[in-house]
N, C-alpha and C positions, 0 to 999 in steps of 0.2 A: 504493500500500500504506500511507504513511503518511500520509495524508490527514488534517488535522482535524477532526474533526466536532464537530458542536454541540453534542453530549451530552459531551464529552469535556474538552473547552473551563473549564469550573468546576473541574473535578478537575488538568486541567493548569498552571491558572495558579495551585492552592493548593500543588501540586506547586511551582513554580516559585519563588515567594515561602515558602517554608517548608526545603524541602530541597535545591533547588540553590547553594551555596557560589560558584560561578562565576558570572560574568553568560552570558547566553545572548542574542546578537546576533541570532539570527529572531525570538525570543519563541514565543509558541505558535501564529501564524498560519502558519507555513510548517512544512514536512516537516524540514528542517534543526535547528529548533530544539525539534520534538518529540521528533525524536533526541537530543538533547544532554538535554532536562529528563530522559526515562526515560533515559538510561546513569546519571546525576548521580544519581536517586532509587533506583535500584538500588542503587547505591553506599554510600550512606546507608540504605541497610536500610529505605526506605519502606514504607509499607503502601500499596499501591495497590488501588482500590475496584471499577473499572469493570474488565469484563470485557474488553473492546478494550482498552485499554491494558495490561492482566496480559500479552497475547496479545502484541500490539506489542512490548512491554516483554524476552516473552522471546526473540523472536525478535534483536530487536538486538542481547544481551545473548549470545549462539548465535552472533552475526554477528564481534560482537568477539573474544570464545575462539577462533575459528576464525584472525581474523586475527592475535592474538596467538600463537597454535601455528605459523600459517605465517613469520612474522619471527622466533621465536627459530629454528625450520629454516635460513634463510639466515644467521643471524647466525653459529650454530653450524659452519653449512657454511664459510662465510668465512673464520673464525678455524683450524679444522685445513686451512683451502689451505695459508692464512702463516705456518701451526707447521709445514707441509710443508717450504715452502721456504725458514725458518730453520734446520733441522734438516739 
């Protein structure tokens, strides 16, 4: 799914050198690090150009909300066990 392609390649590396603040350890030849540039350029309110990457971009972006609503659940849950059993 997240595959780099060649068409994509120019826009991710101005991505990378322009609006990512953190360094990014794949770069943009691996799936890893196309991850990391689109969360980073979202973040920064980028404008992204290519169609694939808009797409990409929201779907990570879907994947994270997701995983953030599932951790504050557990964190939530957590905390009224041990209000349980301080009480």
């Amino acid at each position: 799914m997240f595959k780099s392609r060649e068409d994509e390649s120019e826009e991710l590396s101005e991505l990378l050198h322009s609006k990512c603040m953190l360094g990014v350890p794949g770069g943009i030849e691996n799936k890893h690090g196309k991850v990391n540039i689109l969360m980073q350029s979202n973040l920064s309110r980028a404008k992204i150009d290519s169609f694939s990457l808009v797409s990409d971009s929201m779907f990570v972006m879907q994947v994270c909300y997701t995983l953030n609503t599932i951790i504050l659940s557990i964190v939530t849950n957590i905390f009224l066990f041990f209000r349980t059993l301080i009480v």
